[in-house]
N, CA, C and O atoms as a Tripos MOL2 file, in Angstrom:
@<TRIPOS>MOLECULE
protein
  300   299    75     0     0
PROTEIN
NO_CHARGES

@<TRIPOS>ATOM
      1 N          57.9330   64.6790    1.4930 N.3       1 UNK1
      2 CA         58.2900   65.3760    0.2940 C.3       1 UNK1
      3 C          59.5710   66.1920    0.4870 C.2       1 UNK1
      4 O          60.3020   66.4470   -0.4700 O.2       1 UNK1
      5 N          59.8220   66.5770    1.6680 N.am      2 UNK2
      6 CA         60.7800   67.0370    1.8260 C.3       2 UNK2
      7 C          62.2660   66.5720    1.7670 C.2       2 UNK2
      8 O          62.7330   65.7250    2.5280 O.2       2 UNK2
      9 N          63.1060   67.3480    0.5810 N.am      3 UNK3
     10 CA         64.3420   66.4930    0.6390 C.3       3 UNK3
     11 C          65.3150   66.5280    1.6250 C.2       3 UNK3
     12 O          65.4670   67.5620    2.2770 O.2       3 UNK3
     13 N          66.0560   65.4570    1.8470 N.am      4 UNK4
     14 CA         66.7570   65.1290    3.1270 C.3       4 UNK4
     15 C          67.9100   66.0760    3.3860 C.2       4 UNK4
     16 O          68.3280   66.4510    4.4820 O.2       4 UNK4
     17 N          68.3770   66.4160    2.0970 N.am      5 UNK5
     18 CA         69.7450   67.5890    2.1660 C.3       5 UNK5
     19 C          70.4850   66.9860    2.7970 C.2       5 UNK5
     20 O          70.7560   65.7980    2.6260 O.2       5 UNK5
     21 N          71.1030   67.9950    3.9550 N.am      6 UNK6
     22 CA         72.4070   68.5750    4.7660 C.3       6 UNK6
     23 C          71.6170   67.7890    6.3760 C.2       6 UNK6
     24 O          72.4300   67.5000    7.2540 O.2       6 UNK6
     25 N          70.5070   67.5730    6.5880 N.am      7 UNK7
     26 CA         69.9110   66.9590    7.6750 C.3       7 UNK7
     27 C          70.7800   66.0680    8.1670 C.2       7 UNK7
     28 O          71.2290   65.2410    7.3740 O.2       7 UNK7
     29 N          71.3340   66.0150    9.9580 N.am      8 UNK8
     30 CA         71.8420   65.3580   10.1510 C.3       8 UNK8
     31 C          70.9540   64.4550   11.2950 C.2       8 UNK8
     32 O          71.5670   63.6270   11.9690 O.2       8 UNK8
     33 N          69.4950   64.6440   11.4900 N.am      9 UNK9
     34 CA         68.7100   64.3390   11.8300 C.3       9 UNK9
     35 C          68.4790   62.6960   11.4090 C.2       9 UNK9
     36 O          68.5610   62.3350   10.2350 O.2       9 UNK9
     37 N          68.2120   61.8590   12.4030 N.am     10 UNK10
     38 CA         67.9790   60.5870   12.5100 C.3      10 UNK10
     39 C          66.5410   59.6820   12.3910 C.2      10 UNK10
     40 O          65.8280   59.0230   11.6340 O.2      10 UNK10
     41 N          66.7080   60.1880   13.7350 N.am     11 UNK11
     42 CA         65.3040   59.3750   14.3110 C.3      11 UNK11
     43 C          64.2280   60.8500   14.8120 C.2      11 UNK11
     44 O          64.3870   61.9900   15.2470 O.2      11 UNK11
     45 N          63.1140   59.9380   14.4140 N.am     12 UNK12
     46 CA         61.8070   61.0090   14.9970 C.3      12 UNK12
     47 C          61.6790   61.5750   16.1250 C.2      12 UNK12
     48 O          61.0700   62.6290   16.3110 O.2      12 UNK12
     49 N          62.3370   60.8080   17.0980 N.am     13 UNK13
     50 CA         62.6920   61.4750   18.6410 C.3      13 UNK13
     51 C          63.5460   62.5200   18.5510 C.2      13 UNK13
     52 O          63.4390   63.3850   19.4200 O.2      13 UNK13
     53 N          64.5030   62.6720   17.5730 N.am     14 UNK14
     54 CA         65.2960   63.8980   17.2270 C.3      14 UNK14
     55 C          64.1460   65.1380   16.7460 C.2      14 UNK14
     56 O          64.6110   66.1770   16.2770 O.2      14 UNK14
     57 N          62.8280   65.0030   16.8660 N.am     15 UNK15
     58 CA         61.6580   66.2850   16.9140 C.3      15 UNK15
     59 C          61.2080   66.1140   17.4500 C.2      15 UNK15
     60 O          60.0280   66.3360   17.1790 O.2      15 UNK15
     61 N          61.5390   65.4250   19.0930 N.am     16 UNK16
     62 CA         60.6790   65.7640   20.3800 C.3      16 UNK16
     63 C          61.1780   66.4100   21.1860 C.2      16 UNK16
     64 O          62.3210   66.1800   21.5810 O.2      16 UNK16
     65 N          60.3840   67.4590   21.6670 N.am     17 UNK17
     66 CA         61.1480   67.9810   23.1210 C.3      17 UNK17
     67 C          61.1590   67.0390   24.1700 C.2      17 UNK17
     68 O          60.1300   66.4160   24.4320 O.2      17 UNK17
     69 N          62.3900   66.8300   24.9140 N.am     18 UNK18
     70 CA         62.4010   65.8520   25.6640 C.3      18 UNK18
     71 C          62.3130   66.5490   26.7390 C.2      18 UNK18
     72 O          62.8380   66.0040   27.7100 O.2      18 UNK18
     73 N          61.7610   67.7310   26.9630 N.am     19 UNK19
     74 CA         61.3470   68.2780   28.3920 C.3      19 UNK19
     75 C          59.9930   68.2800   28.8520 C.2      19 UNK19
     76 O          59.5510   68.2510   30.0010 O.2      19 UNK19
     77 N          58.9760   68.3490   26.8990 N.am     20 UNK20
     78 CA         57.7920   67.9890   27.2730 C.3      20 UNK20
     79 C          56.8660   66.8000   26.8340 C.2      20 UNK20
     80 O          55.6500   66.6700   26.9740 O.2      20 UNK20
     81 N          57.8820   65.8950   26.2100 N.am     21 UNK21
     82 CA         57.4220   64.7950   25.6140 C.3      21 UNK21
     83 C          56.8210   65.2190   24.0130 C.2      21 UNK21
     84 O          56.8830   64.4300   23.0700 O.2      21 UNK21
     85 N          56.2350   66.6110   23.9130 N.am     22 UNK22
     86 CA         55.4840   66.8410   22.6010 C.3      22 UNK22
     87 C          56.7720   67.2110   21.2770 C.2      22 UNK22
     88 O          57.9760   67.4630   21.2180 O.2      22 UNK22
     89 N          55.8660   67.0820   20.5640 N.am     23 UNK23
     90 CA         56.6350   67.7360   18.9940 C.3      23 UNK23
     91 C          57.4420   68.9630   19.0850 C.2      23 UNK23
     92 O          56.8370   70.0080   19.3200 O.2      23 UNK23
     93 N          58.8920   68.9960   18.9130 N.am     24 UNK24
     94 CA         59.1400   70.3960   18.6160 C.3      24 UNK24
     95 C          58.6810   71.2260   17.4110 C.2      24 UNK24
     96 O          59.3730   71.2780   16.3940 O.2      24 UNK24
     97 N          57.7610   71.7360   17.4980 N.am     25 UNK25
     98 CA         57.1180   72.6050   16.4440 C.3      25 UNK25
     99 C          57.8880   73.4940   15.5330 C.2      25 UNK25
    100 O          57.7920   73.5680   14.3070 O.2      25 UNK25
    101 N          58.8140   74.2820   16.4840 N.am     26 UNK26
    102 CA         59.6840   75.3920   15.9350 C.3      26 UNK26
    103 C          60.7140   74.4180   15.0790 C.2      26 UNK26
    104 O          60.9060   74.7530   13.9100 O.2      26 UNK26
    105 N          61.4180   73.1880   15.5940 N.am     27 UNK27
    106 CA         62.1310   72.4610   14.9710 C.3      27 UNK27
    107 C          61.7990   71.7000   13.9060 C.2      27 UNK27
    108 O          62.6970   71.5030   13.0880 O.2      27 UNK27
    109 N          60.4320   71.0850   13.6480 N.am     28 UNK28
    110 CA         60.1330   70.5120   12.7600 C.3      28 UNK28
    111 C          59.7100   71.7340   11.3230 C.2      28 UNK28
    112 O          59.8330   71.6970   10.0990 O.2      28 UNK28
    113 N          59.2760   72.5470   12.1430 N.am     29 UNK29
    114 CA         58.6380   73.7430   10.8830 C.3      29 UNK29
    115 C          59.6590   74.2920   10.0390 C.2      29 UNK29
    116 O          59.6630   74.3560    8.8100 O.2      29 UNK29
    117 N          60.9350   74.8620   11.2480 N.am     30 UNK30
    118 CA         62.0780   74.8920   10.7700 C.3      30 UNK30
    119 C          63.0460   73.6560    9.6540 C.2      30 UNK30
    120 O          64.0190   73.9250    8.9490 O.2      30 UNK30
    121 N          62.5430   72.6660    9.7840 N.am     31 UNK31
    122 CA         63.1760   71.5670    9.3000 C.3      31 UNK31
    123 C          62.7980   71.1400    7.7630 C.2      31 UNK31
    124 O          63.5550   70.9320    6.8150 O.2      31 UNK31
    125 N          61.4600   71.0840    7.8350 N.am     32 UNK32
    126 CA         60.8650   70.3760    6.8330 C.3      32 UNK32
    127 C          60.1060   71.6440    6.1820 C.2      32 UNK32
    128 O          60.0650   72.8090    6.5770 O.2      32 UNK32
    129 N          59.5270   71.0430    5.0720 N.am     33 UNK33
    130 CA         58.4320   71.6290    4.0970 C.3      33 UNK33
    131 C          56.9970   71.6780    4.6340 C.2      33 UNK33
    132 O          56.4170   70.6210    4.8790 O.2      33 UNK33
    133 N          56.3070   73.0460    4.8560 N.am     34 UNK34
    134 CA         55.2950   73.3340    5.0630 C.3      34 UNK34
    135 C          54.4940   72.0910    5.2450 C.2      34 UNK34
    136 O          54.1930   71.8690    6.4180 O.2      34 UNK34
    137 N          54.0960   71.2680    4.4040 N.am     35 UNK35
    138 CA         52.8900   70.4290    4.0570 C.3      35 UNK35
    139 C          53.7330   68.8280    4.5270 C.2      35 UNK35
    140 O          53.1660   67.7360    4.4650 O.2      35 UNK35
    141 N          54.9430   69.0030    4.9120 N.am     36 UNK36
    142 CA         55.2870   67.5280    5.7840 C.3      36 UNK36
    143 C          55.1480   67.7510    7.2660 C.2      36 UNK36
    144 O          54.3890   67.1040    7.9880 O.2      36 UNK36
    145 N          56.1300   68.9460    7.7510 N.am     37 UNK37
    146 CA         55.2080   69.7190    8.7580 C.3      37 UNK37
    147 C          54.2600   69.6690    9.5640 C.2      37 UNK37
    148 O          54.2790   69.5700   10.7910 O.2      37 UNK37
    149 N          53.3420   69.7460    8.7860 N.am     38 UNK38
    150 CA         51.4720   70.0950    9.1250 C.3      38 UNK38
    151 C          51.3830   68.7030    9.6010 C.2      38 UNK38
    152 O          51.0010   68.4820   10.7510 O.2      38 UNK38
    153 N          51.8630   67.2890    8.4150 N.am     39 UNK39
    154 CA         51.3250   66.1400    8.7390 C.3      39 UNK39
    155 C          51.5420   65.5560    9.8680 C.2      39 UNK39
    156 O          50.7550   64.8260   10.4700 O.2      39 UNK39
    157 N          52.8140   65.9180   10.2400 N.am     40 UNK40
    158 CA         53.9920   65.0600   11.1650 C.3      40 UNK40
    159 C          53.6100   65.7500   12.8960 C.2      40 UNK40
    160 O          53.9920   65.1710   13.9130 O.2      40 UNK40
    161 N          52.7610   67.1290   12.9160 N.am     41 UNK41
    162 CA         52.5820   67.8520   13.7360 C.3      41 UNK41
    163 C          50.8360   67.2810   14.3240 C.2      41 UNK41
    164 O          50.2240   67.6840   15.3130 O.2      41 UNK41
    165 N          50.5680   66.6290   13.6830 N.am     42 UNK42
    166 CA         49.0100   66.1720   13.4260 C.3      42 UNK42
    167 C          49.1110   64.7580   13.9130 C.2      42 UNK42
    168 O          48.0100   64.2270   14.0530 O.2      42 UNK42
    169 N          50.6130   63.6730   14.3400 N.am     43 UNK43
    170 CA         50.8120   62.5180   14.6910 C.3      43 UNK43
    171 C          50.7490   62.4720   15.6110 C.2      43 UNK43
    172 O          51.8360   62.9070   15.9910 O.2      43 UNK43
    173 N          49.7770   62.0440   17.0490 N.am     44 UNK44
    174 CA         49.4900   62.2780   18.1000 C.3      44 UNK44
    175 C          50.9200   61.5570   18.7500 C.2      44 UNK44
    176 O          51.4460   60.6470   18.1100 O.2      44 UNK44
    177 N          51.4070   61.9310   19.8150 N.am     45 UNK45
    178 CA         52.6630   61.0940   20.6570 C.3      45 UNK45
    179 C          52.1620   60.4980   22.0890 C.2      45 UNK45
    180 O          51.5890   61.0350   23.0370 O.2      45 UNK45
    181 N          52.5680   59.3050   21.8790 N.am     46 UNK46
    182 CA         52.2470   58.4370   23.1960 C.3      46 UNK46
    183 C          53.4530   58.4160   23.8660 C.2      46 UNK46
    184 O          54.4260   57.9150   23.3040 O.2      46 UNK46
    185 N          53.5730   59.0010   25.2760 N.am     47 UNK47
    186 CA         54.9230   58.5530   25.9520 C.3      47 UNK47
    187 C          54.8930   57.6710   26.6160 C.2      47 UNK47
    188 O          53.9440   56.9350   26.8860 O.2      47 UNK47
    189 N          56.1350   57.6450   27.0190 N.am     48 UNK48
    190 CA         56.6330   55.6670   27.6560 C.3      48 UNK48
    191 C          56.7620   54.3990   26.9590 C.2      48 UNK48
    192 O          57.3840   53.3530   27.1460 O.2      48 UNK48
    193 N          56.0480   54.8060   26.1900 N.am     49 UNK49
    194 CA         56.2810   53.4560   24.8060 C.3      49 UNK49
    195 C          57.4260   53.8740   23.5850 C.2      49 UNK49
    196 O          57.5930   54.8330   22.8320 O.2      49 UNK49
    197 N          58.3800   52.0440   23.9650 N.am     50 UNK50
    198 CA         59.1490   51.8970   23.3740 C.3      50 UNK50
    199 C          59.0580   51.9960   22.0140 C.2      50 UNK50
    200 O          58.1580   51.4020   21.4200 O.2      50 UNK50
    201 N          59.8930   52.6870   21.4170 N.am     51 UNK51
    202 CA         59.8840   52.6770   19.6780 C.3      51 UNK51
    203 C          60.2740   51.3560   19.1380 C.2      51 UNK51
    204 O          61.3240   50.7750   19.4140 O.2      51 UNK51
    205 N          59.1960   50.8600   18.2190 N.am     52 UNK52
    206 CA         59.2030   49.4340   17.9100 C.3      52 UNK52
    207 C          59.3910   49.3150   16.3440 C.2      52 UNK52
    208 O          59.3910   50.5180   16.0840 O.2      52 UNK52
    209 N          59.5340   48.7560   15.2580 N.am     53 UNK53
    210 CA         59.1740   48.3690   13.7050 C.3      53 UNK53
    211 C          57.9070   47.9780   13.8570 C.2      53 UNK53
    212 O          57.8130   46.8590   14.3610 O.2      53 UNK53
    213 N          56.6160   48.6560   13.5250 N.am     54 UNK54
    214 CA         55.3190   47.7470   13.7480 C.3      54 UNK54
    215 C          54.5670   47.7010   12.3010 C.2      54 UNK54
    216 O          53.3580   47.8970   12.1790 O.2      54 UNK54
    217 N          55.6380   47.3520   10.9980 N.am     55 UNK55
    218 CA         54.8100   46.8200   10.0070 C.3      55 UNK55
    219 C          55.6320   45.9440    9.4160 C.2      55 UNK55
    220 O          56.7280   45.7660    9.9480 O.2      55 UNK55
    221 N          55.3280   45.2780    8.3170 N.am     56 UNK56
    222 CA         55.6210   44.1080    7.7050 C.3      56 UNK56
    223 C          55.3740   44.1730    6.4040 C.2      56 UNK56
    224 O          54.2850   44.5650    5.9850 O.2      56 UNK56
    225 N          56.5270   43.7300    5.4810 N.am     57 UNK57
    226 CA         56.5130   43.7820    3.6990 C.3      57 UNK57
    227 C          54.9220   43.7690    3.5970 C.2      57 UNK57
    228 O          54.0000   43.8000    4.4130 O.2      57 UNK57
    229 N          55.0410   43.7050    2.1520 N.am     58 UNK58
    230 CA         53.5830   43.1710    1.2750 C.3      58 UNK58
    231 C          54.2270   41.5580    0.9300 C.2      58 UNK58
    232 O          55.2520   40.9560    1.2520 O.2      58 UNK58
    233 N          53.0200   41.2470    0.0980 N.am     59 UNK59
    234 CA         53.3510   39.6030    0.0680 C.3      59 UNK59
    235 C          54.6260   39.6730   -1.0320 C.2      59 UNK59
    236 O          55.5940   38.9140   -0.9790 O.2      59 UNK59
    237 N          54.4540   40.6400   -1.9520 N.am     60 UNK60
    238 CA         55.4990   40.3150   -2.5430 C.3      60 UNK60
    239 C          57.2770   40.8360   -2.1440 C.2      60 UNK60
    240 O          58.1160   41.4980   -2.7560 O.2      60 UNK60
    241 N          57.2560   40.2560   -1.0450 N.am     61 UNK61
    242 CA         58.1680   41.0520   -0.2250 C.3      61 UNK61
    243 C          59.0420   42.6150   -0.1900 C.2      61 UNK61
    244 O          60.1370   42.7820    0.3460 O.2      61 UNK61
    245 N          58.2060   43.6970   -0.9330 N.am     62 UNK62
    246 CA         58.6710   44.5610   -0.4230 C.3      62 UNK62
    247 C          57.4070   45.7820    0.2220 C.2      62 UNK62
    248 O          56.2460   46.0880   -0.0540 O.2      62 UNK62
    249 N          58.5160   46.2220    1.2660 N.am     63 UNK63
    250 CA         57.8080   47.7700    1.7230 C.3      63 UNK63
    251 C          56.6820   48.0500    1.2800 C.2      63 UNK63
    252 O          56.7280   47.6470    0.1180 O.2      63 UNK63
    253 N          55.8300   48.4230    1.4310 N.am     64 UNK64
    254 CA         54.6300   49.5450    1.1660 C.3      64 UNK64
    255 C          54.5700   50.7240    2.2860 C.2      64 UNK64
    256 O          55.2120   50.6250    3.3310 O.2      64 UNK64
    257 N          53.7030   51.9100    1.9720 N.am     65 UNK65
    258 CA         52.7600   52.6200    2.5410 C.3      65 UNK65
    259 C          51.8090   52.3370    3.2240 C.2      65 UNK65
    260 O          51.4350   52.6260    4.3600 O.2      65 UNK65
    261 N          51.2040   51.3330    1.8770 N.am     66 UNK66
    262 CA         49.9590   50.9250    2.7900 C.3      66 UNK66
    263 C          50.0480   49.6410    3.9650 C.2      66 UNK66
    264 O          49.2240   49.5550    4.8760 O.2      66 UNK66
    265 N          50.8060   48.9920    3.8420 N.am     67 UNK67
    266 CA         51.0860   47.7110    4.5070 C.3      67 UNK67
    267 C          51.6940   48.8100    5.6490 C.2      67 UNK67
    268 O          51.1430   48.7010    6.7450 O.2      67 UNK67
    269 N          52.4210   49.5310    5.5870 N.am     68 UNK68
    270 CA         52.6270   50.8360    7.4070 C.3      68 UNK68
    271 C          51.3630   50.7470    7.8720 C.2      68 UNK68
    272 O          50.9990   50.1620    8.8920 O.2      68 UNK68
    273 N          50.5190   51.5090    6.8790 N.am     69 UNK69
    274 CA         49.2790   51.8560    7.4960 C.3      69 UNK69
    275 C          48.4600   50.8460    7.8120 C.2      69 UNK69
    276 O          47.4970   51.2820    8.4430 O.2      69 UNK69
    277 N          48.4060   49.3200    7.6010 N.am     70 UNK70
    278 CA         47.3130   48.6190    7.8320 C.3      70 UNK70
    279 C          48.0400   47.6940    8.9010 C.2      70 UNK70
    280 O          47.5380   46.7010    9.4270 O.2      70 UNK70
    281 N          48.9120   48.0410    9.0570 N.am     71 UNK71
    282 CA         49.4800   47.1240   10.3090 C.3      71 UNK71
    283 C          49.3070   47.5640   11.7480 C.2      71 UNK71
    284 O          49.7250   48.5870   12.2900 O.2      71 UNK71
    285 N          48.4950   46.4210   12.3170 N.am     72 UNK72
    286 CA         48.6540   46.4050   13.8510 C.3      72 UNK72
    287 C          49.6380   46.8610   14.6130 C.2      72 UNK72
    288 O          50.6780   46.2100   14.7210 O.2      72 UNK72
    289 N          49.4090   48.3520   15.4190 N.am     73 UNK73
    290 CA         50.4610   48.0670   16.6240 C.3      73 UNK73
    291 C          50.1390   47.4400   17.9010 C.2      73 UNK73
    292 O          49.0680   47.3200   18.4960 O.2      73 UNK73
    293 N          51.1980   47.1110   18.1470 N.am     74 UNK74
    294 CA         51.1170   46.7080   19.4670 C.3      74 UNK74
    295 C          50.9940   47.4770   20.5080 C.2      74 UNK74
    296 O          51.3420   48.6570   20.4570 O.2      74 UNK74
    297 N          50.4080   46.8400   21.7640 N.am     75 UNK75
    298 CA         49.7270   47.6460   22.8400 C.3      75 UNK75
    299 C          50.8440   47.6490   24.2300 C.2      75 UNK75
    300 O          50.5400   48.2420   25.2650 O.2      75 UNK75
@<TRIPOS>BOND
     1     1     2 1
     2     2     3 1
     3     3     4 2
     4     3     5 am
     5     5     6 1
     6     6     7 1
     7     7     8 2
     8     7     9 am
     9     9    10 1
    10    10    11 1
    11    11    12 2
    12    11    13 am
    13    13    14 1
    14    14    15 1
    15    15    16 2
    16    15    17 am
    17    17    18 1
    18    18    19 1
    19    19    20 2
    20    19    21 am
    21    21    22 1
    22    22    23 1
    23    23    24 2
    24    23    25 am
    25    25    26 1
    26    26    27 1
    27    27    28 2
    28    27    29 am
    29    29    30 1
    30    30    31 1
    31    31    32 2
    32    31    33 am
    33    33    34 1
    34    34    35 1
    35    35    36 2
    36    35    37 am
    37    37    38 1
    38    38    39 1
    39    39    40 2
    40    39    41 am
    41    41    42 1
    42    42    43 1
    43    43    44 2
    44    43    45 am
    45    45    46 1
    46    46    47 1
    47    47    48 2
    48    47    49 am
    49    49    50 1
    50    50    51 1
    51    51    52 2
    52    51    53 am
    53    53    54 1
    54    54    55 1
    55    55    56 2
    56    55    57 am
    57    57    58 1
    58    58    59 1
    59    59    60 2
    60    59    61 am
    61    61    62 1
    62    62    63 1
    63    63    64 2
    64    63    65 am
    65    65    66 1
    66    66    67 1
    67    67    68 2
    68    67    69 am
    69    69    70 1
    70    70    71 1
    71    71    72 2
    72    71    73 am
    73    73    74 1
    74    74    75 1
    75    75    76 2
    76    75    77 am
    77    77    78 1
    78    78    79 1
    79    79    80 2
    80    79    81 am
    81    81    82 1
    82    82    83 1
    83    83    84 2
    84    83    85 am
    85    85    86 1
    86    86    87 1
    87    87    88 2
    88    87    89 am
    89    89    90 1
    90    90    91 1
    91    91    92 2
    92    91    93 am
    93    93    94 1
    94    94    95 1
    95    95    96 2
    96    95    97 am
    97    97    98 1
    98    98    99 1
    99    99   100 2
   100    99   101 am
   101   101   102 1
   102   102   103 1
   103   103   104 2
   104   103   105 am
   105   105   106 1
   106   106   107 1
   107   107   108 2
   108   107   109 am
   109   109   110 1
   110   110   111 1
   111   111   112 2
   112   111   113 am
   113   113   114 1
   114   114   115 1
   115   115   116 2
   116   115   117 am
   117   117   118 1
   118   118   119 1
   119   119   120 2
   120   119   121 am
   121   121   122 1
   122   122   123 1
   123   123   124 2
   124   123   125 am
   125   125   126 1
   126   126   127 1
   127   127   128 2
   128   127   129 am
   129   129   130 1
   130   130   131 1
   131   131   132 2
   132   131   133 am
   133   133   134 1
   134   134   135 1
   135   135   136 2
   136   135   137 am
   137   137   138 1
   138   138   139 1
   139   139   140 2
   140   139   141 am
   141   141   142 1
   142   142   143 1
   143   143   144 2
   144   143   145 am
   145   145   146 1
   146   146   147 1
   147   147   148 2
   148   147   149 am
   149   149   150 1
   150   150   151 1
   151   151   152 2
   152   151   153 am
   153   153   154 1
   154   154   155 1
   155   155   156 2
   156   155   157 am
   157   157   158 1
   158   158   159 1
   159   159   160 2
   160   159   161 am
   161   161   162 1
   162   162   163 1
   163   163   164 2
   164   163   165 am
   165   165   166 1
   166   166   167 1
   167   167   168 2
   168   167   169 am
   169   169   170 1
   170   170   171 1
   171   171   172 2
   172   171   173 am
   173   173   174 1
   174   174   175 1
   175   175   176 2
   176   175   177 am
   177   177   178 1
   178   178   179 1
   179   179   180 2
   180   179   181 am
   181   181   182 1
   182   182   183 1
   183   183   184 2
   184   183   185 am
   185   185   186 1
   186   186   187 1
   187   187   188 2
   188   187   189 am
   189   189   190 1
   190   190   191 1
   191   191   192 2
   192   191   193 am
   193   193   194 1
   194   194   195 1
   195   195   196 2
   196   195   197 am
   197   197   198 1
   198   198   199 1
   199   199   200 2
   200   199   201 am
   201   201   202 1
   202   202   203 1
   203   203   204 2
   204   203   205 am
   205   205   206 1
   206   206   207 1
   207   207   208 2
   208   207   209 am
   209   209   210 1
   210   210   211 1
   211   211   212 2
   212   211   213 am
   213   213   214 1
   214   214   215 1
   215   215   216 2
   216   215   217 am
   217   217   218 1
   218   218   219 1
   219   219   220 2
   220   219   221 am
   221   221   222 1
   222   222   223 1
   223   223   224 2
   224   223   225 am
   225   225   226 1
   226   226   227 1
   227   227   228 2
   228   227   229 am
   229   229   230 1
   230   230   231 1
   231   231   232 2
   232   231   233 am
   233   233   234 1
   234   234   235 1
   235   235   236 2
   236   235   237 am
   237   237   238 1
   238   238   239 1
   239   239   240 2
   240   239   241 am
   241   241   242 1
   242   242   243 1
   243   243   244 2
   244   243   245 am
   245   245   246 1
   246   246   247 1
   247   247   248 2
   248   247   249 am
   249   249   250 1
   250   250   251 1
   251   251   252 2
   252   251   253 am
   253   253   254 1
   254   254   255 1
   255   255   256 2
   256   255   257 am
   257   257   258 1
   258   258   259 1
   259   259   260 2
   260   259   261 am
   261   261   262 1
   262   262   263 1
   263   263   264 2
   264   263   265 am
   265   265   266 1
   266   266   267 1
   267   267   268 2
   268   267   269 am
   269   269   270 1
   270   270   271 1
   271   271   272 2
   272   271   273 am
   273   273   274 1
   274   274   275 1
   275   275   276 2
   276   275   277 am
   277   277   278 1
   278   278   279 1
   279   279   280 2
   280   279   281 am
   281   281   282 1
   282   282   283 1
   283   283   284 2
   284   283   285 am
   285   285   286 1
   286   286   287 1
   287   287   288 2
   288   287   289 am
   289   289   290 1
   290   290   291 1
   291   291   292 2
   292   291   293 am
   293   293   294 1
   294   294   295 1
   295   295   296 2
   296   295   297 am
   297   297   298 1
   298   298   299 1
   299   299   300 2
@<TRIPOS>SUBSTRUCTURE
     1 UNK1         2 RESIDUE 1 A UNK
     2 UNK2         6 RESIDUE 1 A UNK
     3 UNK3        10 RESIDUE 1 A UNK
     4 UNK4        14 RESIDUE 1 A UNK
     5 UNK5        18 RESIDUE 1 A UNK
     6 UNK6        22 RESIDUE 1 A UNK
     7 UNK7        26 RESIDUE 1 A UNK
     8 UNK8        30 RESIDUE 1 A UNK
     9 UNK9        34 RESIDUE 1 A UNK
    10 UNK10       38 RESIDUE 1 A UNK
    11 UNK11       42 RESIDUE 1 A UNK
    12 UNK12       46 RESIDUE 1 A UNK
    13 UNK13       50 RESIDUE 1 A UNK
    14 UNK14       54 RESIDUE 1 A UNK
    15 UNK15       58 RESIDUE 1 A UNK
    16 UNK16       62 RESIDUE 1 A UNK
    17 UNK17       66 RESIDUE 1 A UNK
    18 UNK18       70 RESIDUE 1 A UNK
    19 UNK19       74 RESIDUE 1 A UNK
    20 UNK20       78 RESIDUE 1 A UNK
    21 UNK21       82 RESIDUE 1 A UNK
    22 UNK22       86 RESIDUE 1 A UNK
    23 UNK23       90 RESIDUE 1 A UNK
    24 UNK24       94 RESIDUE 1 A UNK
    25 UNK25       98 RESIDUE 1 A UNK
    26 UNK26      102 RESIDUE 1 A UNK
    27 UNK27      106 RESIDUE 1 A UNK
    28 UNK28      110 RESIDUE 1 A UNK
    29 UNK29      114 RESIDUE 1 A UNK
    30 UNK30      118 RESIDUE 1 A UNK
    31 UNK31      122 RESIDUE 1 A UNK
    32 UNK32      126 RESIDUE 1 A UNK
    33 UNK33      130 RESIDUE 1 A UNK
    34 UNK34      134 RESIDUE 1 A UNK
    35 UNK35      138 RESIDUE 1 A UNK
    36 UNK36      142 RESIDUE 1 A UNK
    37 UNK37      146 RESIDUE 1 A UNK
    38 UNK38      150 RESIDUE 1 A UNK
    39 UNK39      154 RESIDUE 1 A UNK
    40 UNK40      158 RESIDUE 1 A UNK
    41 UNK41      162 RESIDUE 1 A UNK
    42 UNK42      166 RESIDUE 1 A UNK
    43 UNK43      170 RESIDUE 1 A UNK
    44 UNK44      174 RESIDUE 1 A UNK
    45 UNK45      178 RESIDUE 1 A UNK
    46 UNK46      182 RESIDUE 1 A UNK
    47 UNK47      186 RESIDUE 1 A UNK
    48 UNK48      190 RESIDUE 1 A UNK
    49 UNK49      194 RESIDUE 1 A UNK
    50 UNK50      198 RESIDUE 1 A UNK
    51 UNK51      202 RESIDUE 1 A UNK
    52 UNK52      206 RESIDUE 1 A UNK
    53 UNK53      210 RESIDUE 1 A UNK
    54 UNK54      214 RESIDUE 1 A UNK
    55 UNK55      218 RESIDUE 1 A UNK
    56 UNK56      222 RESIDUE 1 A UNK
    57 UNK57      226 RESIDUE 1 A UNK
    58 UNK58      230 RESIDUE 1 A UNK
    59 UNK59      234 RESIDUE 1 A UNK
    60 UNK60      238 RESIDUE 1 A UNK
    61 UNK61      242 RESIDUE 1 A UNK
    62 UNK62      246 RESIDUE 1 A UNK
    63 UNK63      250 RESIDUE 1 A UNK
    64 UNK64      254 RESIDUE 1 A UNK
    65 UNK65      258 RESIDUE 1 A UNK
    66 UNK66      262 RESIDUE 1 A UNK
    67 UNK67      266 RESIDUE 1 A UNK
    68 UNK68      270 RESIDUE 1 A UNK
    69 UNK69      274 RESIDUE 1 A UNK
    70 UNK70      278 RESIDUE 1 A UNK
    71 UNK71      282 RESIDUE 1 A UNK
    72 UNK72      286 RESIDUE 1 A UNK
    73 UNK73      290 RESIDUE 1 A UNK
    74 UNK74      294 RESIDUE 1 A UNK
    75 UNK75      298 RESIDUE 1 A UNK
């Protein structure tokens, strides 16, 4: 929900501390809207694994939400 503005922020690894692998908290809280925040702080992080694309259109070839969410990642 939060609008993108003046963000020169990229990728999601741009809200990890890369000293402890976890979420920068202060940076994301600072960043975003309360209630995107909360969600994005609640996304557990696996380290060592490569950042991949792990979903696929809907049939009618575009994007979804839910087609993110119902797609297999890989192990």
């Amino acid at each position: 929900m939060t609008p993108r503005g003046h963000n020169l922020l990229s990728k999601v690894e741009d809200l990890i501390d890369p000293a402890t692998g976890n979420w920068d908290e202060d940076l994301v809280k600072d960043l975003l809207w309360e209630v995107d925040a909360n969600m994005i702080l609640q996304i557990p992080l696996i380290q060592g694994r490569e950042d991949v694309v792990a979903w696929h259109h809907t049939q009618n070839g575009y994007f979804s939400v839910g087609s993110a969410l119902s797609c297999p990642v890989a192990a």
